[in-house]
C-alpha positions as CSV (number, residue, x, y, z in Angstrom):
1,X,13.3,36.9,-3.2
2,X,14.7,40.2,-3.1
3,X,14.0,42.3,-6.7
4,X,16.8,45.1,-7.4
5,X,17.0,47.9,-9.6
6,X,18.9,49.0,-12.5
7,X,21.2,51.5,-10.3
8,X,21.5,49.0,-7.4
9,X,23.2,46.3,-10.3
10,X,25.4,48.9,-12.0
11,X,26.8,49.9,-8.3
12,X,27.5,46.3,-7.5
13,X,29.3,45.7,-10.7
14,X,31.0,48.4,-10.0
15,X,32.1,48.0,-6.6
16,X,32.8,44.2,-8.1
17,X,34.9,45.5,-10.8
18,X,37.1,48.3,-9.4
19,X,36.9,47.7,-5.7
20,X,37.1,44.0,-5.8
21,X,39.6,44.3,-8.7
22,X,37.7,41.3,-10.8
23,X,38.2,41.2,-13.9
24,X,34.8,42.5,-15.7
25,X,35.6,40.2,-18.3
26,X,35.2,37.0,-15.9
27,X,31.7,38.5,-14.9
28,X,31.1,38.4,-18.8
29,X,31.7,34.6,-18.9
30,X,30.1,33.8,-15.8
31,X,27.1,35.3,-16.9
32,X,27.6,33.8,-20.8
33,X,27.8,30.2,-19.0
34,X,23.9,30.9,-17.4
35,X,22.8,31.5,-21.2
36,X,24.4,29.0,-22.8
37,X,23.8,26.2,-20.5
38,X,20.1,27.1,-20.6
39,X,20.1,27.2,-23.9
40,X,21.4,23.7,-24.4
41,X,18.2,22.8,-22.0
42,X,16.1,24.2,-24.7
43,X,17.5,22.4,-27.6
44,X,14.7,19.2,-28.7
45,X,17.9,17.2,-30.3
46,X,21.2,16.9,-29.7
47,X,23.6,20.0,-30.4
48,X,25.4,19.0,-33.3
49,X,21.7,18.4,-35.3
50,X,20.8,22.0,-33.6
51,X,20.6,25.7,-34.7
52,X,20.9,28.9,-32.7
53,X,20.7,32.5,-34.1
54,X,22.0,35.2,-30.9
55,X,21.2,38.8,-31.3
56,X,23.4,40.9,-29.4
57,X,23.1,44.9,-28.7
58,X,26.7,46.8,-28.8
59,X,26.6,46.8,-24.7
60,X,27.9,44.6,-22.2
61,X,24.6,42.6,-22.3
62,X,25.5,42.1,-25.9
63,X,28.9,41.2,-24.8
64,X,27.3,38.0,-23.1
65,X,25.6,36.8,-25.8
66,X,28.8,36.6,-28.2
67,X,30.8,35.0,-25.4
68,X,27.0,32.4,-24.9
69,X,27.0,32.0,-28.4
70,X,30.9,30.8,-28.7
71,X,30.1,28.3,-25.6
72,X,27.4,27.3,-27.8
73,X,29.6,26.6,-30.6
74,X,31.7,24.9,-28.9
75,X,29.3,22.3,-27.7
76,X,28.8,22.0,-31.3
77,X,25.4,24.2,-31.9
78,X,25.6,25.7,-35.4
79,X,25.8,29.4,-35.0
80,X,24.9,32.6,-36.2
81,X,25.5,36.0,-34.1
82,X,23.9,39.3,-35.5
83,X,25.1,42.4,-34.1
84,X,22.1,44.6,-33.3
85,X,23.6,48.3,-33.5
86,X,26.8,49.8,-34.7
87,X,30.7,48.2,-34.2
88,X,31.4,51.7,-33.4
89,X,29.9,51.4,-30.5
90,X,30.6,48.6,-28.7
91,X,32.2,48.3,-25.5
92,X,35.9,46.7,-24.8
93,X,34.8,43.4,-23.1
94,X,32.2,43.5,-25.9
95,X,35.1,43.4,-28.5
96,X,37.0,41.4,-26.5
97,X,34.2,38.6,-27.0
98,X,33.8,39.0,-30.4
99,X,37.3,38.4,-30.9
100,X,37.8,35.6,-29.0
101,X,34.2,34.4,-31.2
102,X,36.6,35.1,-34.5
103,X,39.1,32.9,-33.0
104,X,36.9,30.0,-33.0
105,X,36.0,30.6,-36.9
106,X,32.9,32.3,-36.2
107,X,32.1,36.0,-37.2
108,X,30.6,38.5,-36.1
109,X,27.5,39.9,-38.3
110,X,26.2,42.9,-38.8
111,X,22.2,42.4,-38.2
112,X,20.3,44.0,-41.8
113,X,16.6,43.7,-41.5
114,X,16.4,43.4,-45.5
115,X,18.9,40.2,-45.4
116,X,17.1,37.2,-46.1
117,X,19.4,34.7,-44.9
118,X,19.3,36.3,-41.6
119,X,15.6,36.3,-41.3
120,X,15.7,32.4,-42.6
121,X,18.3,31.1,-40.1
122,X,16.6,33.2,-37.4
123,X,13.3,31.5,-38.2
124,X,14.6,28.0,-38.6
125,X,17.0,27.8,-35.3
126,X,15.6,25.7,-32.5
127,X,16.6,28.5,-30.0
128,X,17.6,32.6,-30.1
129,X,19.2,34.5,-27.7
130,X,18.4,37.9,-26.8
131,X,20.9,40.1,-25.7
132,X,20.1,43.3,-27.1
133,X,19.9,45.5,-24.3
134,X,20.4,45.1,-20.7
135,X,18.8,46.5,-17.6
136,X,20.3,50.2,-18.7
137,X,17.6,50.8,-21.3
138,X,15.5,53.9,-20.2
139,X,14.2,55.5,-23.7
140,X,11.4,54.0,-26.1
141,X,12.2,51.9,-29.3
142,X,11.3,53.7,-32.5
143,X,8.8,52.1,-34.8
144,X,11.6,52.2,-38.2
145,X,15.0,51.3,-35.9
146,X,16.8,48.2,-36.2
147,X,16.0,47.2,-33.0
148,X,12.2,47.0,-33.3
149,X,12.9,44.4,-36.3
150,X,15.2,42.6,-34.6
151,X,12.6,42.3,-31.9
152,X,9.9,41.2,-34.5
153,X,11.9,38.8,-36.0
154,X,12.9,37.0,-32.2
155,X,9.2,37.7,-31.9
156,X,7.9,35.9,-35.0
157,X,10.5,32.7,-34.9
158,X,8.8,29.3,-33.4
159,X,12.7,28.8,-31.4
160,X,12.6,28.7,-27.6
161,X,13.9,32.5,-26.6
162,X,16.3,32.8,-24.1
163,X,16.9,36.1,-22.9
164,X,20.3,37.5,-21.4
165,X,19.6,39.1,-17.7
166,X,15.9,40.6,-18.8
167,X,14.1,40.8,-21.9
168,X,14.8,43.4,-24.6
169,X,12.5,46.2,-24.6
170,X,11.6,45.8,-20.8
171,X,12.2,48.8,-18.5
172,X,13.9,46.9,-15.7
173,X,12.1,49.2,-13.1
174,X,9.1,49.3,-13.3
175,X,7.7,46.1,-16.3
176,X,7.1,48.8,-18.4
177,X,7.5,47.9,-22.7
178,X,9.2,50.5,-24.1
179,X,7.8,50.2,-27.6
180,X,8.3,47.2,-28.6
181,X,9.7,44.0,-26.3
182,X,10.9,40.7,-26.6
183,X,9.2,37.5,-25.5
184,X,11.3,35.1,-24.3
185,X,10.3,31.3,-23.1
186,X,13.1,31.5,-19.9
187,X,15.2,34.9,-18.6
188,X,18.6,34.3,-17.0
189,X,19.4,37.5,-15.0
190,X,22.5,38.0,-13.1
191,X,23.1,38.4,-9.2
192,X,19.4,39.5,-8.3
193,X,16.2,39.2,-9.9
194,X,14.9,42.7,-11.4
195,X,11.9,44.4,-10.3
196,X,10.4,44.5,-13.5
197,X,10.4,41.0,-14.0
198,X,7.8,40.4,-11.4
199,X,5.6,43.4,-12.4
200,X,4.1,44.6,-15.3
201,X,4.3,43.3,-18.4
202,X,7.6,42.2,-17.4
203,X,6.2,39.7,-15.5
204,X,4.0,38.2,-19.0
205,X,7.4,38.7,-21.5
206,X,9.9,37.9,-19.2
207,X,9.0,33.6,-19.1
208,X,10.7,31.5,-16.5
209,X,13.1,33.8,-14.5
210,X,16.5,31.8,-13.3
211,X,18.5,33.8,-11.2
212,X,22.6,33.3,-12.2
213,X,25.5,33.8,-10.1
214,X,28.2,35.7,-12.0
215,X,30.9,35.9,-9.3
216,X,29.5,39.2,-7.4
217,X,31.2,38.6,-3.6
218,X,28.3,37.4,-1.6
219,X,29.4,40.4,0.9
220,X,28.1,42.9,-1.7
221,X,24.8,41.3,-2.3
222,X,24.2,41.5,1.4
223,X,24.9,45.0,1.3
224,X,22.6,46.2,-0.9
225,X,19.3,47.1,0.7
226,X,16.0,45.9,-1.7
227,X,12.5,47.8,-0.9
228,X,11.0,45.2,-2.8
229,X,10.7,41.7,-2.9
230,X,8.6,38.8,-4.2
231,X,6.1,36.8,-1.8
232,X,6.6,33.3,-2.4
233,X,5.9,30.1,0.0
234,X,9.1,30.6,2.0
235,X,7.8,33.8,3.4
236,X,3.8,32.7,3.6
237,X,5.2,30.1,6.0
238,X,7.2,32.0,7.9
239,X,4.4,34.4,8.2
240,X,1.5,32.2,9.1
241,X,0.6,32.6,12.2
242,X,0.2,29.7,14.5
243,X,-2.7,28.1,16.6
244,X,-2.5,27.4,20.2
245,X,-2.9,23.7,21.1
246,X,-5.1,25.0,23.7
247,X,-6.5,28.0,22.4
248,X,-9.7,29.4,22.8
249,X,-12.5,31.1,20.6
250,X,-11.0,34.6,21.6
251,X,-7.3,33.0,21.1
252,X,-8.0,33.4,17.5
253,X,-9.7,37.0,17.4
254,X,-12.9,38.5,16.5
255,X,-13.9,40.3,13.8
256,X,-16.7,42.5,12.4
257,X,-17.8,42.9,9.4
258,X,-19.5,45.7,7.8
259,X,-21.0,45.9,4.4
260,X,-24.0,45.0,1.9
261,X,-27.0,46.8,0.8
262,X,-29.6,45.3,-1.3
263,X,-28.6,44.3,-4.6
264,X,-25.0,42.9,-3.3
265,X,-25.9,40.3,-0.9
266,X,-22.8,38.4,-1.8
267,X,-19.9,40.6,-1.1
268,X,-20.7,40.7,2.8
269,X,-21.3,36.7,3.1
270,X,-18.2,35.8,1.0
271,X,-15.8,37.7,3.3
272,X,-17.2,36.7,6.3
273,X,-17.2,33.1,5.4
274,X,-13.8,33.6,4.3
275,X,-12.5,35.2,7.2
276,X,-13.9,31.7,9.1
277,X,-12.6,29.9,6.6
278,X,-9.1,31.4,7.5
279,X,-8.4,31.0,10.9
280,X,-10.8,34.1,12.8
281,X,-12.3,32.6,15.8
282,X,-15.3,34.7,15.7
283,X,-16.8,36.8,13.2
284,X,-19.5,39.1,13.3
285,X,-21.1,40.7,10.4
286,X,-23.2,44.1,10.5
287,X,-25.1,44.3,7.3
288,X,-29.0,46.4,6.3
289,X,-31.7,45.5,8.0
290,X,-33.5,44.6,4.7
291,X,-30.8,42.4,3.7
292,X,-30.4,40.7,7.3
293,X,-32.8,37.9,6.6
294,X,-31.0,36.7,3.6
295,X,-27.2,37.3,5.1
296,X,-28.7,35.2,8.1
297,X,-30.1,32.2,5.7
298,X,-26.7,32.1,4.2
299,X,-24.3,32.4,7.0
300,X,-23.8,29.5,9.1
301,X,-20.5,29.9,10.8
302,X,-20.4,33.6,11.0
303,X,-22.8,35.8,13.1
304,X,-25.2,38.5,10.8
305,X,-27.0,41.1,12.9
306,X,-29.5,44.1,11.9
307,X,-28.4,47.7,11.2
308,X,-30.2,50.9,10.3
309,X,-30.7,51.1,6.7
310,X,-32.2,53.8,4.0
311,X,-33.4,52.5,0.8
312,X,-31.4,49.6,1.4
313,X,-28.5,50.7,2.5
314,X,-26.5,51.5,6.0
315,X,-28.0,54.9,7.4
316,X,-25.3,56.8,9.4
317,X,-27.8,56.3,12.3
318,X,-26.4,52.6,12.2
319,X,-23.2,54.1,13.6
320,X,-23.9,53.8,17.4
321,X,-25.1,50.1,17.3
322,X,-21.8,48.9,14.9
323,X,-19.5,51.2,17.8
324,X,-21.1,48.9,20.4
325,X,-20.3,45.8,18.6
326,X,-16.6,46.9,17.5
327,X,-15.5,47.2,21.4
328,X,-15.6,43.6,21.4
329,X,-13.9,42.9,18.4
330,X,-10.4,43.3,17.6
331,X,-10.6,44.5,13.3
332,X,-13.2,46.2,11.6
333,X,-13.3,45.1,8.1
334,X,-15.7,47.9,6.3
335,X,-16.5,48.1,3.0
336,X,-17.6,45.2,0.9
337,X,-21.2,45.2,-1.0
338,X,-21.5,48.5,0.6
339,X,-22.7,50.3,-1.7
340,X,-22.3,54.6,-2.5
341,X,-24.5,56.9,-0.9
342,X,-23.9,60.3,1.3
343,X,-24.9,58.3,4.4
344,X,-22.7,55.8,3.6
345,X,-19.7,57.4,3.0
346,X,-20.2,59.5,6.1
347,X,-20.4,56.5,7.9
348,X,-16.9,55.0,6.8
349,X,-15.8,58.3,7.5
350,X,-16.7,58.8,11.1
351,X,-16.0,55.2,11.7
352,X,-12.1,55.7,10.0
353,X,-12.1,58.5,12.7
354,X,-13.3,57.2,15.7
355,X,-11.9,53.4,15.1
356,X,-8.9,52.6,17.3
357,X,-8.9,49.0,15.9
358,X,-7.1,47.7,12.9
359,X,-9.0,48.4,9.7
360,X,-9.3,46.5,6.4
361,X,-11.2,49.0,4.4
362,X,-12.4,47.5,1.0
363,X,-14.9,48.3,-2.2
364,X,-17.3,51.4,-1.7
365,X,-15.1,52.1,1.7
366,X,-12.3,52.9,-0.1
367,X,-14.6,54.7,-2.7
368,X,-16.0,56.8,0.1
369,X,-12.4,58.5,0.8
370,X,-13.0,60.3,-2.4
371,X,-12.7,63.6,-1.7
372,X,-12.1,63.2,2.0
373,X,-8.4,61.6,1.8
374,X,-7.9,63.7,5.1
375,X,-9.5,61.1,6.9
376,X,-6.9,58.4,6.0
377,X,-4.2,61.0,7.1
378,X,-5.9,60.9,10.3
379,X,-5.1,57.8,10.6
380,X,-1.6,57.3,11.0
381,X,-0.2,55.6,14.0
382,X,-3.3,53.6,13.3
383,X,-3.3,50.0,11.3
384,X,-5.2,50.7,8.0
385,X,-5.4,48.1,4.9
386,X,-6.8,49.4,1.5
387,X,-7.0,46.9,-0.8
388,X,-8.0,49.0,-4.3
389,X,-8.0,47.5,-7.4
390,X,-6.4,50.2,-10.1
391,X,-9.9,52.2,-11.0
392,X,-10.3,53.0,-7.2
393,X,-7.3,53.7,-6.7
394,X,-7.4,56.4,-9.2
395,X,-10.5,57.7,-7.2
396,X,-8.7,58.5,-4.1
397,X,-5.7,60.2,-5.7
398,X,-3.4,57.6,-6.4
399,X,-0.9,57.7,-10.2
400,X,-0.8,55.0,-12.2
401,X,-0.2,57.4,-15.2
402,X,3.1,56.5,-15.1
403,X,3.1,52.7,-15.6
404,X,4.9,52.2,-12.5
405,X,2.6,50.5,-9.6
406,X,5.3,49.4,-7.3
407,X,6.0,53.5,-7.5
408,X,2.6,54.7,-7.3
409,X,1.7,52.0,-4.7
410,X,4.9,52.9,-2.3
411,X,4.3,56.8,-2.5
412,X,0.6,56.6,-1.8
413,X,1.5,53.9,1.5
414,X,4.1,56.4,2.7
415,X,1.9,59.7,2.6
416,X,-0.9,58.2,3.7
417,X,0.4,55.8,6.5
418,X,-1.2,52.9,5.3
419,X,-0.7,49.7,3.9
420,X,-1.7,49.4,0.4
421,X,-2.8,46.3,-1.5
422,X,-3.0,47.3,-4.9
423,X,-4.8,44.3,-6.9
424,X,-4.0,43.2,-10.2
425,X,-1.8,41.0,-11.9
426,X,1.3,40.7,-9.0
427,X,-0.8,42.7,-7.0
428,X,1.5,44.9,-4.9
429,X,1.8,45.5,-1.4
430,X,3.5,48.2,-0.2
431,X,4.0,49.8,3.7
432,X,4.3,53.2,5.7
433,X,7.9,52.1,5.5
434,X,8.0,52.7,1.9
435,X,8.6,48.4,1.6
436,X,7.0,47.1,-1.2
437,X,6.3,43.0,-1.7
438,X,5.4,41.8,-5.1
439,X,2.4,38.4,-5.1
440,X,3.5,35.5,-6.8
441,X,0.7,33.3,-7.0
442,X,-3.1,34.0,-8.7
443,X,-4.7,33.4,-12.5
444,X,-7.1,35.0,-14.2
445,X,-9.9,33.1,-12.7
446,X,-10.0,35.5,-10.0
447,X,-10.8,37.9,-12.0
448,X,-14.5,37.5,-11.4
449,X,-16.8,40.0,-9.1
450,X,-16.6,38.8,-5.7
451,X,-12.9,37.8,-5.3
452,X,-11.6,41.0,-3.6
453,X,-14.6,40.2,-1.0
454,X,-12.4,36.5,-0.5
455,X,-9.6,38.7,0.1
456,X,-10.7,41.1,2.4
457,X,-11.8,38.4,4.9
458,X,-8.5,36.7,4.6
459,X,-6.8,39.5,5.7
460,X,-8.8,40.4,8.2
461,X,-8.6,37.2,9.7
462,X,-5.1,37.1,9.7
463,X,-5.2,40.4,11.1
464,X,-7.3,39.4,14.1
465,X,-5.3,36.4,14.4
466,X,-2.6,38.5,15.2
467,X,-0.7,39.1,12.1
468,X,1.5,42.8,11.4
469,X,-0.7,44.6,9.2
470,X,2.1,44.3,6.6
471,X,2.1,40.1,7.2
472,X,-2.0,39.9,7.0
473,X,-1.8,41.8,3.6
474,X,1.1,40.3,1.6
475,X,0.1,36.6,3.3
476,X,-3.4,36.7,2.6
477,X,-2.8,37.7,-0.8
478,X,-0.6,34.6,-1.1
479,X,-3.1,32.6,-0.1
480,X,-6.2,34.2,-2.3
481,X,-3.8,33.7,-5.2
482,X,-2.5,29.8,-4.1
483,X,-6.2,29.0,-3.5
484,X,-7.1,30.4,-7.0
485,X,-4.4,28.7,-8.5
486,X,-5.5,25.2,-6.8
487,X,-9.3,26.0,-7.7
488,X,-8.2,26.8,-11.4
489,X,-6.3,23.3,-11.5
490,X,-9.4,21.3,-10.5
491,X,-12.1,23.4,-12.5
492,X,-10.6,25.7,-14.6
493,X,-9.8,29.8,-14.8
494,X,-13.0,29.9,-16.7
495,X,-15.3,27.6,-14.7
496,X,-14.2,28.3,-10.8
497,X,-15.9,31.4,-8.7
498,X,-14.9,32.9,-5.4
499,X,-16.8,30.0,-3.7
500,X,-14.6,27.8,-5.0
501,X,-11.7,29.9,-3.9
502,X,-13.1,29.1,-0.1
503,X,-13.2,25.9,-0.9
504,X,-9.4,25.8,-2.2
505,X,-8.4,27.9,1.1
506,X,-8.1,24.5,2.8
507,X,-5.1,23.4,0.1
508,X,-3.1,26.3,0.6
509,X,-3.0,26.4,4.2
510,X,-2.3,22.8,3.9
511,X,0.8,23.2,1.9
512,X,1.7,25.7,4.7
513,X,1.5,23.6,7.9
């Protein structure tokens, strides 16, 4: 689903509105129909036993909720608007709706933090709407204004919230709360869903996101050119790649692994047993010698061999012997369990240099860029997958001190020629392009050492398999997240582990096929 920006809507509503010559005040209604109807969905009893309180902003986003709450009224809801701001200020179509509300006996109210009655209808309405502010809203909401209580009180009221376009309080670019933010239960936005509804903590306070048709030609949508979009199972099927009837071992690539050192065991097995578990045909894994014997107890599908180690970990003298096995492999996924040591960070690096082959670099491999970032410049023209969570990220110069990650995540893919995976919560991926696509699926439960090893060896595996770089990354973390989402519906986010999330692999490619 493509995600648009606040400048991309206001240039469709206004090619809309004075190219198209419709009447801004049908886009109004249109969009006051996607509230109010969802609204009624939210009311536990009929409407005439029902109560609604609207709090609209003096904007055009406030202009759809007096036009949504006269629809209401008109069903029969009992109805209360508050004007959040000053009459002074509002805009014609804004006026226009709250004179058309007049019309039907209902008034429009100045909203007084002090006013008791307000705060008690508010509190005992079976639904509020939120129309404050609109995707426009760029500065921070002051502690003592009138909007942070009418935000509290929204807040504070046990009514399902419905929130007109995106919630109030929300920068629509980047997730970002702006002081204070409302929490609605279901957003109806208009035309396209916003990019900070799917990131941030837009993604928590925005609830279930419907996405409205307001009359925008459908010519004009296609025009406008998103660099972000959400990954959701329409594109993980379209993306998975498939298997030949009569395909062979090598059909479906082979793939080295590099990692481990004693003390972390674990990280190297899970993505090499996850990279079987995910399609790879064969799959190699290059770990310590001291730590050989137990990756070789555990590993039964994948293949562990011996490398030169110091004080159990890879020695740069191990270089030679993993160059040997990386001709007959077709990704090099280096990094996981790998621990931090001068030899081992000039081993990534002269490996990152001398490695023609794909790369999915992971853990203490992306740690060992610190400070030598000019290797992953090096690299361009060549396929390289970081997958950072946020605190190495920060260690190899990326800027999260913004609040923006499908910013910081874009600029960092684009001067660096790399695809980025940035974990989290929607964990980003973003192109050399400068595309960005936004995960849908994951929980909490994968927040537990050892998932980002899962990961890795899905997307390697999809990389060998013969996946873009961009496909491997934003499909495998589709898949870590479905899988984690099945695991966590059979045992729990509490009680499941990365195991587990192998396990659940075999449900989310299921749902694929």
């Amino acid at each position: 689903m493509k995600l648009a920006t606040a400048a991309q809507m206001r240039e469709l509503d206004r090619q809309a509105i004075q190219e198209r010559k419709i009447p801004s005040i049908d886009l109004m209604e249109r969009a006051a129909e996607g509230v109010a109807e969802t609204a009624l969905e939210l009311l536990p009893l009929r409407p005439g036993k029902c109560r609604a309180a609207v709090f609209c902003g003096s904007g055009n986003n406030g202009g759809d909720g007096i036009a949504a709450a006269r629809l209401l009224f008109l069903k029969g809801v009992r109805v209360r608007v508050f004007l959040v701001g000053s009459y002074e200020k509002m805009t014609p179509d804004a006026l226009e709706e709250t004179r058309r509300l007049s019309e039907c006996g209902v008034e429009l109210e100045r909203f007084d933090p002090e006013d008791l009655t307000q705060s008690t209808w508010a509190r005992g309405s079976h639904v509020l709407i939120d129309a404050v502010f609109g995707v426009g809203l760029s500065r921070e909401i002051t502690p003592d204004s009138v909007y942070a209580a009418a935000i509290h009180l929204i807040n504070e009221c046990s009514g399902a919230v419905v929130a007109a376009d995106i919630a109030s309080g929300v920068e629509a670019d980047t997730g970002r709360v702006l002081g204070y933010a409302v929490e609605a239960d279901k957003t109806i936005t208009f035309t396209f869903k916003k990019l900070g509804q799917a990131v941030g903590n837009g993604a928590l306070l925005s609830g279930d996101v419907t996405v409205w048709d307001i009359g925008i030609p459908e010519d004009l949508q296609n025009g406008i050119v998103c660099a972000a979009q959400t990954v959701e199972r329409d594109f993980a099927k379209i993306a998975l790649p498939p298997r030949k009837v009569d395909g062979h071992k090598g059909t479906f690539g082979k793939l080295l692994v590099v990692g481990g050192s004693v003390g972390f065991t674990g990280a190297p097995y899970l993505t090499a047993t996850a990279a079987v578990r995910s399609g790879c045909g064969l799959v190699y894994l290059g770990v310590p010698q001291e730590i050989w014997a137990v990756e070789a107890a555990k590993c039964v599908s994948a293949m562990p061999f011996p490398l030169a180690d110091k004080n159990g970990l890879l020695s740069y003298k191990a270089l030679q012997t993993i160059k040997e096995k990386l001709a007959c492999c077709d990704v090099l996924a280096l990094g996981p369990g790998l621990g931090r040591s001068p030899h081992t960070e000039r081993l990534v690096c002269e490996l990152l240099e001398r490695t023609e082959q794909p790369v999915v670099l992971d853990a203490d491999g992306i740690n060992a860029l610190a400070g030598h970032i000019d290797v992953l410049d090096r690299r361009k023209g060549r396929v390289t997958i970081l997958t950072p969570h946020d605190g190495e990220f920060a260690r190899i110069g990326g800027d999260l001190s913004h609040g923006d990650r499908v910013r910081a995540a874009r600029e960092f893919a684009v001067q660096h020629g790399c695809v980025l995976v940035l974990k989290g919560h929607r964990t980003v991926t973003a192109t050399p392009e400068g595309n960005v696509m936004v995960n849908t699926t994951g929980n909490s439960g994968l927040a537990k050492g050892g998932s980002g090893d899962v990961l890795t060896g899905i997307i390697a595996a999809l990389l060998a398999q013969g996946c873009t770089a961009a496909r491997a990354a934003a499909l495998g973390v589709w898949l870590h997240g479905r899988a984690g989402d099945l695991a966590a519906e059979r045992l729990t986010e509490y009680a499941m582990t990365p195991e587990d999330v192998m396990g659940a692999l075999l449900g989310a490619f299921r749902e694929l096929i």
